[in-house]
DRENNU-879293 format. One record per residue: residue number from 1; residue in one letter; x, y, z of N, C-alpha, C, O, CB in turn. Coordinates in nm, 3 decimals. Each point is the difference from the previous one (the first is absolute). Glycine has a CB too. Layout:
+-----+------+---------+---------+---------+---------+---------+---------+---------+---------+---------+---------+---------+---------+---------+---------+---------+
:  nr : rest :      nx :      ny :      nz :     cax :     cay :     caz :      cx :      cy :      cz :      ox :      oy :      oz :     cbx :     cby :     cbz :
+-----+------+---------+---------+---------+---------+---------+---------+---------+---------+---------+---------+---------+---------+---------+---------+---------+
: NUM :    A :       X :       Y :       Z :       X :       Y :       Z :       X :       Y :       Z :       X :       Y :       Z :       X :       Y :       Z :
...
+-----+------+---------+---------+---------+---------+---------+---------+---------+---------+---------+---------+---------+---------+---------+---------+---------+
END
This chain:
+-----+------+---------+---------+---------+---------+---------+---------+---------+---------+---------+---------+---------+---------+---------+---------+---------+
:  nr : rest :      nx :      ny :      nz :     cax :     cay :     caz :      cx :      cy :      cz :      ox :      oy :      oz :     cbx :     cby :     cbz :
+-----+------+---------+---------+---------+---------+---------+---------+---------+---------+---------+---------+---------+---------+---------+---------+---------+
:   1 :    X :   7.023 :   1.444 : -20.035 :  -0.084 :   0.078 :   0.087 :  -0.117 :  -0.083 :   0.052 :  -0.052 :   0.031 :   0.107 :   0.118 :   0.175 :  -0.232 :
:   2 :    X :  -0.112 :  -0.317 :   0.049 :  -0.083 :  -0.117 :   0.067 :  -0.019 :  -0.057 :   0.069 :  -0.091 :  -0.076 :   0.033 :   0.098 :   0.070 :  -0.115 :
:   3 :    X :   0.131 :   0.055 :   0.136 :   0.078 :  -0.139 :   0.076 :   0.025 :   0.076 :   0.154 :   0.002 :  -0.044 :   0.115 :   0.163 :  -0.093 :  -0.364 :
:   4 :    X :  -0.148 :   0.258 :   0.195 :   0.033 :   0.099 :   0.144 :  -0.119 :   0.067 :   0.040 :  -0.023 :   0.013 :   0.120 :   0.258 :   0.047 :  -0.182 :
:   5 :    X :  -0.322 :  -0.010 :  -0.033 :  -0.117 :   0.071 :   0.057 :  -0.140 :  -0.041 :  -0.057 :  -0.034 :  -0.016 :  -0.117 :   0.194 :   0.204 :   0.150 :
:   6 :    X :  -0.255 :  -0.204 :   0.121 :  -0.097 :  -0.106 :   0.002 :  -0.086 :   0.063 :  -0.127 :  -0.004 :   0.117 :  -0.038 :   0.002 :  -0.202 :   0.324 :
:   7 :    X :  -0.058 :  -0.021 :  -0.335 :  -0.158 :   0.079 :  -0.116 :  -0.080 :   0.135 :   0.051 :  -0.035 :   0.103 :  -0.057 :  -0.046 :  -0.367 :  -0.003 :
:   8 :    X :   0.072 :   0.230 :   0.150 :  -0.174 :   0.100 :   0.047 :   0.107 :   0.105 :   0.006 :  -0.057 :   0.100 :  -0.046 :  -0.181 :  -0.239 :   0.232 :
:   9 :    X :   0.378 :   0.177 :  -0.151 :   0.070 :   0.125 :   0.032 :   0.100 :   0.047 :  -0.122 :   0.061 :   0.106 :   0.012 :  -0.077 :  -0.176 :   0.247 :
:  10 :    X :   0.029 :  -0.009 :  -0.375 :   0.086 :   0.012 :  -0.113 :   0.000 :   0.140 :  -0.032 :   0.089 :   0.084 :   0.008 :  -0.129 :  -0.308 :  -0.093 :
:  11 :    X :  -0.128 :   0.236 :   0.031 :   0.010 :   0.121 :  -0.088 :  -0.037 :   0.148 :   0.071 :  -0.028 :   0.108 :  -0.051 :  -0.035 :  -0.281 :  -0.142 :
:  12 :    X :   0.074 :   0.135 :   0.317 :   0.022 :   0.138 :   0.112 :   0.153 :   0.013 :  -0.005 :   0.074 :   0.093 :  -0.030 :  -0.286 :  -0.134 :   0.223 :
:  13 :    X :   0.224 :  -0.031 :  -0.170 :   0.192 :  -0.027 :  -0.015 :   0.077 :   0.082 :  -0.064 :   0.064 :   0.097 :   0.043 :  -0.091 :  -0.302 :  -0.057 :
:  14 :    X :   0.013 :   0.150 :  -0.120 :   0.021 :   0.058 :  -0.162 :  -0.053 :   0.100 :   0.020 :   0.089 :   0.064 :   0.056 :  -0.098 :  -0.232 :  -0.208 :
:  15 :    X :  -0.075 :   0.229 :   0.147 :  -0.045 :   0.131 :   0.007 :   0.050 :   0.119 :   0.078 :   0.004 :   0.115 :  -0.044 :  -0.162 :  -0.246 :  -0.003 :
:  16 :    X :   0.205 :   0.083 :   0.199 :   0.074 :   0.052 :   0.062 :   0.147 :   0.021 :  -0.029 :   0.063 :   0.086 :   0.060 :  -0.232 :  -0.155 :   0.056 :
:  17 :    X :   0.221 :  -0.002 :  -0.202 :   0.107 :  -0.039 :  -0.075 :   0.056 :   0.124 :  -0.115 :   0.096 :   0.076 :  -0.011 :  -0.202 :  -0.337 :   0.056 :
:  18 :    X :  -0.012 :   0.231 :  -0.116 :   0.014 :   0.067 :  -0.116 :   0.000 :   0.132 :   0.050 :   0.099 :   0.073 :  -0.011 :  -0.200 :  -0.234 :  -0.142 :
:  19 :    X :  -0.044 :   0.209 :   0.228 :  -0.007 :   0.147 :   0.062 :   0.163 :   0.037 :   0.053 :   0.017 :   0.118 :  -0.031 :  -0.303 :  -0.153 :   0.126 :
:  20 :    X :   0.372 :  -0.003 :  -0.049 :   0.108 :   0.028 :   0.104 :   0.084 :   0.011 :  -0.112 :   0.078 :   0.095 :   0.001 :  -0.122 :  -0.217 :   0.236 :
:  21 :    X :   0.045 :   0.011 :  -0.374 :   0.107 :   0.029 :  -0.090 :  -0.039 :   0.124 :  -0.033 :   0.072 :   0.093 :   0.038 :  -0.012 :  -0.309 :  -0.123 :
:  22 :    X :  -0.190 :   0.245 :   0.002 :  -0.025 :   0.129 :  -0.057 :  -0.002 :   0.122 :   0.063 :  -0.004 :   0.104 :  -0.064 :  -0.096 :  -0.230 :  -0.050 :
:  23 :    X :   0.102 :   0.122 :   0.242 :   0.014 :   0.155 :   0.076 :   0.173 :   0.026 :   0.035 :   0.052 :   0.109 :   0.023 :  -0.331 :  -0.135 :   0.121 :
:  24 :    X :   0.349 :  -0.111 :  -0.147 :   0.162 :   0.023 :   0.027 :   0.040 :   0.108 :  -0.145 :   0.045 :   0.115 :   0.011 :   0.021 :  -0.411 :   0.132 :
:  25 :    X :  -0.095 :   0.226 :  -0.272 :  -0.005 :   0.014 :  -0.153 :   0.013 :   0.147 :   0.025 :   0.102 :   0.069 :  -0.005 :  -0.259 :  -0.278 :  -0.116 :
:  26 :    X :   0.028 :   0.247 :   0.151 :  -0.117 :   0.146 :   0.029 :   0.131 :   0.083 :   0.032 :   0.052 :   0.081 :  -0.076 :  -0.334 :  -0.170 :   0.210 :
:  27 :    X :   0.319 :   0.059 :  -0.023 :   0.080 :   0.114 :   0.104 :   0.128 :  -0.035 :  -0.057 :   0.082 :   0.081 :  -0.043 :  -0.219 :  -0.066 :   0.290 :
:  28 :    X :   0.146 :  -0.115 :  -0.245 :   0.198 :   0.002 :  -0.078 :   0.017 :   0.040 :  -0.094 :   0.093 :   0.081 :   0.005 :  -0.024 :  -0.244 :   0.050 :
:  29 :    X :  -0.119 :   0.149 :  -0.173 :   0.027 :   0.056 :  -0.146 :   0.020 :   0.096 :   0.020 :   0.121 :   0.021 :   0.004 :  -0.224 :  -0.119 :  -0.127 :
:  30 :    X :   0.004 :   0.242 :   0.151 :   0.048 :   0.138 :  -0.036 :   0.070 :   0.022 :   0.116 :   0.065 :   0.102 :  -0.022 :  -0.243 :  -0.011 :  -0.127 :
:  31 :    X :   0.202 :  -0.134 :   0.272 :   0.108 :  -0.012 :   0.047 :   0.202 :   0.052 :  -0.056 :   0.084 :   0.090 :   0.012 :  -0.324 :  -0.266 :   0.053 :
:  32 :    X :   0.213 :   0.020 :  -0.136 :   0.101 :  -0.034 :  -0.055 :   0.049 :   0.090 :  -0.100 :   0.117 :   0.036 :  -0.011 :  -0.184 :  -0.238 :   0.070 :
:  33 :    X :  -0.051 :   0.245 :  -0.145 :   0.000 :   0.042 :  -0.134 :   0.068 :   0.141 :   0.067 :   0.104 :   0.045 :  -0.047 :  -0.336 :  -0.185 :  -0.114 :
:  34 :    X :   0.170 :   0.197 :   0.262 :   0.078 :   0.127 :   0.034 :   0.160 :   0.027 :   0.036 :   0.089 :   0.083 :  -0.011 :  -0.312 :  -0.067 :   0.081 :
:  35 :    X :   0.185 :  -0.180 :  -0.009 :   0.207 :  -0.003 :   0.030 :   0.063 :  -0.004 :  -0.057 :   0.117 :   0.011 :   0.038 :  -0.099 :  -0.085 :   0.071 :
:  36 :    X :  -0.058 :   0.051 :  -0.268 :   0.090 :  -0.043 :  -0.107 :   0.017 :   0.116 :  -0.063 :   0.110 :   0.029 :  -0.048 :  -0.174 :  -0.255 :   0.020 :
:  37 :    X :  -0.077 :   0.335 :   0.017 :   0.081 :   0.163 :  -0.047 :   0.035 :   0.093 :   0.076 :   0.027 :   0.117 :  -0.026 :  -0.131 :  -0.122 :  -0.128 :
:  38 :    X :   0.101 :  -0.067 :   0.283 :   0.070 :   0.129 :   0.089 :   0.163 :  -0.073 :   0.073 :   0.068 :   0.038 :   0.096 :  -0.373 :   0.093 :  -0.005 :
:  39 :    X :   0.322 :  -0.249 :  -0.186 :   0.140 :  -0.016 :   0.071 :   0.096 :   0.114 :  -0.070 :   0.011 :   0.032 :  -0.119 :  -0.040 :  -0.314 :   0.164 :
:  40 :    X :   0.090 :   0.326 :   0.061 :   0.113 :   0.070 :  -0.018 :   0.119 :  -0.006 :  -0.133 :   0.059 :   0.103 :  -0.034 :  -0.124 :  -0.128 :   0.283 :
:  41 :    X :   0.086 :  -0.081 :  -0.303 :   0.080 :  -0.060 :  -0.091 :  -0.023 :  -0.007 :  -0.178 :   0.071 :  -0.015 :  -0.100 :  -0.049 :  -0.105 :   0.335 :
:  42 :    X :  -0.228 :   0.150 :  -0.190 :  -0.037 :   0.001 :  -0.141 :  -0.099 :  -0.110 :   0.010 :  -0.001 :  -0.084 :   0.090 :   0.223 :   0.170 :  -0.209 :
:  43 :    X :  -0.297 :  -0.079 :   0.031 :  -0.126 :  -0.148 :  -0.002 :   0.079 :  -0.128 :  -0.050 :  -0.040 :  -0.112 :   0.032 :  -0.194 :   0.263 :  -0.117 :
:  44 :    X :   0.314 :  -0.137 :   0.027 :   0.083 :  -0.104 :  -0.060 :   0.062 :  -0.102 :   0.135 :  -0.030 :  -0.116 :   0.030 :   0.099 :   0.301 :  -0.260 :
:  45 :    X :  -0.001 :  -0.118 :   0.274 :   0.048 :  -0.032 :   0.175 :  -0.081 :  -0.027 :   0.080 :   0.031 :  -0.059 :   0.103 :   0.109 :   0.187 :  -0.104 :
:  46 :    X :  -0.275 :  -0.089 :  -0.028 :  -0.131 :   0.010 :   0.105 :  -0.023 :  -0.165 :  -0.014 :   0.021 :  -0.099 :   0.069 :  -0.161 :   0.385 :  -0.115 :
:  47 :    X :   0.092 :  -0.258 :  -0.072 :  -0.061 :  -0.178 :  -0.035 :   0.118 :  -0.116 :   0.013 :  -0.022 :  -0.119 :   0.023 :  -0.156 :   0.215 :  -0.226 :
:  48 :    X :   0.278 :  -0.049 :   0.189 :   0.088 :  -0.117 :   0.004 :   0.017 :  -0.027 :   0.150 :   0.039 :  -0.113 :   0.027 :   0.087 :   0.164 :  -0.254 :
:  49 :    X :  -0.150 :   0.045 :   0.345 :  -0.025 :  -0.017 :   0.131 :  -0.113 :  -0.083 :   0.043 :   0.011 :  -0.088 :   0.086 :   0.089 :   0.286 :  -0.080 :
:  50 :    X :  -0.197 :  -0.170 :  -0.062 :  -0.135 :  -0.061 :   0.004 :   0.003 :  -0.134 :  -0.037 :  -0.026 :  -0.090 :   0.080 :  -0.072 :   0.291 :  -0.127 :
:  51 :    X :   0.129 :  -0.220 :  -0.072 :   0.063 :  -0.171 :  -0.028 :   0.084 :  -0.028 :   0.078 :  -0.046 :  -0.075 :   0.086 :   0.035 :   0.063 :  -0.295 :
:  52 :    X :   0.135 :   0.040 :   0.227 :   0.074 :  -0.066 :   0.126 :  -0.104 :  -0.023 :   0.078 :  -0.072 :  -0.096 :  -0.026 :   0.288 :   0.203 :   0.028 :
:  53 :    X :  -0.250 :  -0.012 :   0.127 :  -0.148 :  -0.027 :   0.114 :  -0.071 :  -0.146 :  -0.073 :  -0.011 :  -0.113 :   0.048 :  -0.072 :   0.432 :   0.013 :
:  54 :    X :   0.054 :  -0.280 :  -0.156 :  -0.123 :  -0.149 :  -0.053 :   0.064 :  -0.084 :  -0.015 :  -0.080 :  -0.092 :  -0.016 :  -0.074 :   0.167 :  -0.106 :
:  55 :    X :   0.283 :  -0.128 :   0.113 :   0.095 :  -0.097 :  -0.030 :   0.015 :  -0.070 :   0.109 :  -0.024 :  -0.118 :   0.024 :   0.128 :   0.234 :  -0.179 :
:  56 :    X :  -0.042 :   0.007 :   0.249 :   0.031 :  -0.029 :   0.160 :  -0.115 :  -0.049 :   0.080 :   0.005 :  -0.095 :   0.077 :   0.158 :   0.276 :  -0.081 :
:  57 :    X :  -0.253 :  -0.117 :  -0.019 :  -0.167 :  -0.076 :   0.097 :  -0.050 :  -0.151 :  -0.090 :  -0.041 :  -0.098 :   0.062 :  -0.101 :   0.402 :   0.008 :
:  58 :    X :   0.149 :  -0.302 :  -0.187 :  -0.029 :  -0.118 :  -0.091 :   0.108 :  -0.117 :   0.075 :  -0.042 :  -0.114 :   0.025 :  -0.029 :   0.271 :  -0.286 :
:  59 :    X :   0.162 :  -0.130 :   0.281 :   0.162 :  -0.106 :   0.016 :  -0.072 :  -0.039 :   0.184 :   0.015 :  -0.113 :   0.044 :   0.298 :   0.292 :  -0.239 :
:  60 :    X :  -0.367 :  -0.097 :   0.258 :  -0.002 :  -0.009 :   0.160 :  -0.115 :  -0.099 :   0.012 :   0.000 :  -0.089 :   0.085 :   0.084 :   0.343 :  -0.010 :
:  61 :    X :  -0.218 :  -0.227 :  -0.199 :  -0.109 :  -0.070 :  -0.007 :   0.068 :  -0.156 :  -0.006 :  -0.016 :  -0.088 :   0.084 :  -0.147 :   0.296 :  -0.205 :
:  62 :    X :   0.224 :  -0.214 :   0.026 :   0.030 :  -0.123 :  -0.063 :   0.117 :  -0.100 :   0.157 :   0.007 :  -0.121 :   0.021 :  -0.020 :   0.276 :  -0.365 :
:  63 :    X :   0.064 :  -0.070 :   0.401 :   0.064 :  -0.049 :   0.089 :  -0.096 :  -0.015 :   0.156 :   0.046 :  -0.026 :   0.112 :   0.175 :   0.129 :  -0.269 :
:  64 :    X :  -0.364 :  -0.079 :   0.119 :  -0.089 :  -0.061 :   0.091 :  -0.080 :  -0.077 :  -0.062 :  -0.039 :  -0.099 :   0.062 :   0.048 :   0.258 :   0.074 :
:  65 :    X :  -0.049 :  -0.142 :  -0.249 :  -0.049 :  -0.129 :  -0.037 :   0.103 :  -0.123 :  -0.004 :  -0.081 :  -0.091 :  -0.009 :  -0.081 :   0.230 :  -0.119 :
:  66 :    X :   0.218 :  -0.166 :   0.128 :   0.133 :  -0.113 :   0.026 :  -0.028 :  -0.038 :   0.156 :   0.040 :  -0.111 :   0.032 :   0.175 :   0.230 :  -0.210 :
:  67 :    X :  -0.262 :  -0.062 :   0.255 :  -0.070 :  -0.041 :   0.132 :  -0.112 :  -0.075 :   0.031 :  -0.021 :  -0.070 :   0.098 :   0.105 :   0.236 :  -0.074 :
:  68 :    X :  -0.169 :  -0.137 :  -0.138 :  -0.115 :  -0.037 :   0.001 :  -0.032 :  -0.147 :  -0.032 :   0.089 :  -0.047 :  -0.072 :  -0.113 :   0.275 :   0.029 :
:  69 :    X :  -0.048 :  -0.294 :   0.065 :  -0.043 :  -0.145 :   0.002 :  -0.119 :  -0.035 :  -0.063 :  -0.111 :   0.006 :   0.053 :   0.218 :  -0.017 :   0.136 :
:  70 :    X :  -0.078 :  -0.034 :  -0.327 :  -0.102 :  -0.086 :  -0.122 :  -0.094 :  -0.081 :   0.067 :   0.060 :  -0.081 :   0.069 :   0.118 :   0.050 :  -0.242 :
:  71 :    X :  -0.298 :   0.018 :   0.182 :  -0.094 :  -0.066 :   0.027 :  -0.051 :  -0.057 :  -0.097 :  -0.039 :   0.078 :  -0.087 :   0.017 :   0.033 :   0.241 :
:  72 :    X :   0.000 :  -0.258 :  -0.181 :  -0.009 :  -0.087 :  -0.126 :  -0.128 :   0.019 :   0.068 :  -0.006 :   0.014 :   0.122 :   0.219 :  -0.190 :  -0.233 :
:  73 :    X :  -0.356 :   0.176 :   0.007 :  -0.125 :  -0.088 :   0.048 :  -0.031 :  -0.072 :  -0.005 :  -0.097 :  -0.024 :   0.071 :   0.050 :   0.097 :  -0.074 :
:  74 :    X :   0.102 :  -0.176 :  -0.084 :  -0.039 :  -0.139 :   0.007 :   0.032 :  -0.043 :   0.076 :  -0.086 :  -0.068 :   0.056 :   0.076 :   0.036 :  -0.204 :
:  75 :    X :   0.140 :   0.034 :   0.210 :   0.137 :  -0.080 :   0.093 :  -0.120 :   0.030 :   0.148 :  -0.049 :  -0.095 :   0.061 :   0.397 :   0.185 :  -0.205 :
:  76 :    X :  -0.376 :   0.039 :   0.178 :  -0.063 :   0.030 :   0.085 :  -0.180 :  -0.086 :   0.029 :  -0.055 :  -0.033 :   0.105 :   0.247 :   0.261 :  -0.164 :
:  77 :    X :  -0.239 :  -0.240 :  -0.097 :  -0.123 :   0.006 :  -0.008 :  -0.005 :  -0.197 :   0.055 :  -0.086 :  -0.049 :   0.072 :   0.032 :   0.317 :  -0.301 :
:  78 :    X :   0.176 :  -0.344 :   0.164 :   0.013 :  -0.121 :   0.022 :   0.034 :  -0.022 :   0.128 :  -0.026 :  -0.115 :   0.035 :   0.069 :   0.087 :  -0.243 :
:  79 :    X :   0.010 :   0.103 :   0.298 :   0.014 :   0.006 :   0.150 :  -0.110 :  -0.020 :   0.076 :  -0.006 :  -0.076 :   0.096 :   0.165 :   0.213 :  -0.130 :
:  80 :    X :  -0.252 :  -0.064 :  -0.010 :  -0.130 :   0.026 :   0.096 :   0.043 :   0.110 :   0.037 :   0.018 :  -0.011 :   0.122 :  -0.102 :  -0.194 :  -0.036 :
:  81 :    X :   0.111 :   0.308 :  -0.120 :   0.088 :   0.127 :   0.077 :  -0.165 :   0.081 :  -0.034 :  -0.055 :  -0.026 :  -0.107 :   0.422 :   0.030 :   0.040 :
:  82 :    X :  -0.427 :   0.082 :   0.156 :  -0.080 :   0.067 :  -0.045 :   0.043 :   0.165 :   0.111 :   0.019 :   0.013 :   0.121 :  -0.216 :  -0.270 :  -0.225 :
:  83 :    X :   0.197 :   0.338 :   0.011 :   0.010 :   0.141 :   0.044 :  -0.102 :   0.063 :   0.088 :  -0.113 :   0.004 :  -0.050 :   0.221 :   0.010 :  -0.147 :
:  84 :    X :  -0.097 :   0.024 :   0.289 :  -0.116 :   0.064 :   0.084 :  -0.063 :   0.111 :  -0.038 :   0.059 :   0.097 :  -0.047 :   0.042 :  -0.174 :   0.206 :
:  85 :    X :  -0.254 :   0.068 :  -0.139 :  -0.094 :   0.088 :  -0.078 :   0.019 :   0.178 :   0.123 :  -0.038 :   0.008 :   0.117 :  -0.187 :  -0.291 :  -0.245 :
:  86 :    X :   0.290 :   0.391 :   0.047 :  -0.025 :   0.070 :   0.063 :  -0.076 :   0.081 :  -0.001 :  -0.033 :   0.058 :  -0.103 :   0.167 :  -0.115 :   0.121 :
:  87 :    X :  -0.193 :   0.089 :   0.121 :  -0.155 :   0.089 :  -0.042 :   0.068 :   0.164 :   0.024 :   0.087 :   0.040 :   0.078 :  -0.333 :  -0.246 :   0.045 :
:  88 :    X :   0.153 :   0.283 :  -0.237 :   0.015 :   0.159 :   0.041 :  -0.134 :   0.052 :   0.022 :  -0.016 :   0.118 :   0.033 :   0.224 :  -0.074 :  -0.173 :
+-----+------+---------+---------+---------+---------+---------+---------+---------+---------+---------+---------+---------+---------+---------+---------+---------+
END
């Protein structure tokens, strides 16, 4: 994260980060939790739906991160490569 997002903007970043994980958390859980006792089949069937879903979105994540491109910092830092300061 050093390497991708400048100092002065890190911990706005992260913060914005975390906020977005914890309100997804917020609204999905009892969400979920409802789909699992109101599936039709029984809660047993419910949750094992719900894991599939988390399996299936976990497997889709992983097949975009495989897209994504490692940024070494040293390799970069020994370049002279310097990241542009963005202002907000």
């Amino acid at each position: 994260m050093a390497t991708l997002v400048p100092g002065r903007l890190r911990g706005r970043y992260l913060g914005i980060r975390n906020s977005a994980a914890n309100l997804t958390n917020l609204i999905s859980i009892p969400l979920l939790g409802l789909a699992v006792s109101a599936w039709p089949g029984g809660t047993i069937q419910g949750y094992g739906a719900v894991l599939l879903l988390g399996v299936v979105l976990g497997l889709i994540s992983l097949g975009c991160q495989r897209f994504m491109k490692d940024v070494n910092p040293q390799e970069q830092e020994s370049r002279g490569v310097r990241y542009p300061q963005v202002l907000f």
